[in-house]
Phi, psi and omega in degrees: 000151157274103190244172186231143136254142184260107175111124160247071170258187161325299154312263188318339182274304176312313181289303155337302179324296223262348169268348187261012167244324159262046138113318190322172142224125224262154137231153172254132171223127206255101186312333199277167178296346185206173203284144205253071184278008202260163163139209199220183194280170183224148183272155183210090224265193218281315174317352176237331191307294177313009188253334165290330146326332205254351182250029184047047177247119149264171175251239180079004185302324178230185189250145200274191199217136167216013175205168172221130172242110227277113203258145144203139199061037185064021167193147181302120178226016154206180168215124170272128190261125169233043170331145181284141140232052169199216167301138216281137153335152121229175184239113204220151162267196210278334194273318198291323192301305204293288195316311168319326193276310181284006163298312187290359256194126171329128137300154228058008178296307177283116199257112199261152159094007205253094172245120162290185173158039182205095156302312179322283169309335161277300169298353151275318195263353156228147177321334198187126179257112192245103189271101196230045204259041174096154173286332164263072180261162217266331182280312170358275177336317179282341154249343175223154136327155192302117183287147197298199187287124180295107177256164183255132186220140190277053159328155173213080176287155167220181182217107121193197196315125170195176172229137204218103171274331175288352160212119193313199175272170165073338179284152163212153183229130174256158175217116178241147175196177201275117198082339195231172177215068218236157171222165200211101169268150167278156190219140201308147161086052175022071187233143146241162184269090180281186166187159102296134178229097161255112200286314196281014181265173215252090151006152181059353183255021191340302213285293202309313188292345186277294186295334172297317202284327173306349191216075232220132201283326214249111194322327187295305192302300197314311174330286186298316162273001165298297173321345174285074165312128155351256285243335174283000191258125170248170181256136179192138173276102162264178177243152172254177175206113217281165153313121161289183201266024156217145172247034186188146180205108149068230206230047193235098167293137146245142145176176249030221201296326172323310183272309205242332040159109180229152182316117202282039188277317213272331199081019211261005219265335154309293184293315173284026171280312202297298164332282184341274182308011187228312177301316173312309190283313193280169149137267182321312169294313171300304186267182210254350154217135198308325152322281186299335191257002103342317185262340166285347145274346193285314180295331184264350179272324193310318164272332143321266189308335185274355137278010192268293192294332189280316175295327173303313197278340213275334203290295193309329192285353164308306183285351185283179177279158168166166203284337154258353163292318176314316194290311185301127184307139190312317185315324205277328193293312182324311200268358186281292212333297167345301194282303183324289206295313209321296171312309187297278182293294121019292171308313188284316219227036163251125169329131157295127165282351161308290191302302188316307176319309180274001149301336207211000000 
């Protein structure tokens, strides 16, 4: 087949990969001028990890993570056990994974500088249309409906050089308390990854959030922010975008954030681009047409994710303020996480053995 992808993010590199490995010839097209490798590190738990073999990804890319141990009042007061049960969970960034994926990928398949905006017209003109442009994607409207009301969560991240003796190798660590959220990874080349979630804080004020933290009840975050320059901590809003009820028209695909665009609280919105682009591909192979292998990812993704983007907003309304988060002692809410979360993510992050098999 002559397939087109739209967007060289995560979802379109991935898909491209894997589809341009059974046999296609594949192209891509990215508006910005060169592969948008710039951004921050991501948790990439064992359900994406394991996939990557099959997309001419080795692995090793991050550093793995098999536990969290949950922080309030400035010491560790539980630990959540997340065992791998396919290639271990990491913690990795965002430029190199990208870079890997497009290694994997002929040369010249990505044509930069290439912005679409007629799906109708891609879809006379190629076999299969792979629409991966983003949560604002330009294309989306030619396969669903208008996505419902979109929520928004403030984050504020960083990557850098640092030493965290409160979180071992194999660890990654939270810290809750009522309205904040914060998490502090390890990341290759003796780095960590931080992040914040102040839902009630105000856009723009990252530095004033720098200078609070610095002076921080909790040793680890003081730390993870003395290290921190202004200028590494960014700021970005995300967005969800819930699933409609098709992810494909005629031979017009969605998939990553185009379809689903989720709430980073799971950490889940990377791998299920990664799910996406290996189901898309395991699909085209089994049926005997694009019609069929079509309605057969729609059947098998559409509902995942819409429990996936449900669990995500479900995390957040957990982090706001609100007059019983206030009430609860920091401790107790650290140890409902544990109990909560524990179960949840353990589930989420096990490899489909289907998608694995034709991984390996």
């Amino acid at each position: 087949m002559r397939v087109a992808v739209v967007g060289a993010g995560l979802a379109g590199l991935a898909s491209a990969a894997g589809l341009s490995r059974a046999g296609h010839s594949v192209e891509v097209f990215e508006r910005s001028d060169a592969l948008r490798a710039s951004g921050l590190a991501l948790n990439f738990w064992s359900n994406a990890t394991s996939l990557l073999p099959g997309l001419g990804v080795a692995d090793g890319l991050g550093e793995p993570v098999a536990r969290m141990t949950i922080r309030a009042q400035g010491r560790d007061v539980t630990t959540m056990s997340l065992p791998a049960k396919g290639l271990p969970h990491v913690n990795v960034d965002r430029a190199p994974l990208l870079e890997a994926l497009a290694r994997a990928l002929p040369e010249g398949a990505v044509s930069y500088g290439v912005s679409c905006t007629d799906a109708a017209e891609l879809a006379g003109a190629y076999d299969l249309v792979v629409v991966a442009d983003g949560v604002n994607s330009k294309l989306r409207n030619y396969v669903s409906e208008q996505p419902r009301k979109r929520w928004l969560w403030p984050i504020w991240q960083a990557c850098v050089p640092a030493e965290a003796p409160e979180v071992p190798p194999g660890t990654g660590a939270a810290i809750v308390r009522a309205g904040m959220f914060a998490g502090i990874w390890r990341l290759p080349g003796g780095r960590l990854g931080w992040f914040v979630e102040q839902p009630s804080r105000t856009p723009g004020t990252g530095h004033q959030l720098l200078e609070e933290l610095r002076g921080d009840k909790d040793p680890l975050l003081r730390a993870a922010a003395a290290a921190t320059r202004p200028e590494d901590l960014v700021e970005w809003l995300a967005q969800d975008t819930w699933p409609g009820r098709r992810l494909y028209r005629s031979n017009v695909v969605l998939v990553g954030d185009a379809a689903h665009a989720m709430l980073p609280t799971l950490g889940q919105g990377a791998c299920q681009s990664l799910e996406d682009a290996a189901e898309l591909t395991r699909c085209i192979e089994t049926e005997s047409s694009i019609a069929a292998a079509l309605r057969l990812y729609q059947r098998r993704r559409l509902l995942r994710v819409k429990i996936i983007v449900g669990l995500a907003r479900a995390g957040a309304v957990t982090r706001r303020s609100n007059l019983m988060s206030r009430a609860i002692p920091e401790s107790v809410m650290a140890r409902l996480l544990g109990i909560s979360s524990g179960p949840i993510m353990r589930h989420l992050t096990k490899p489909n053995p289907r998608l694995v098999s034709r991984a390996t």
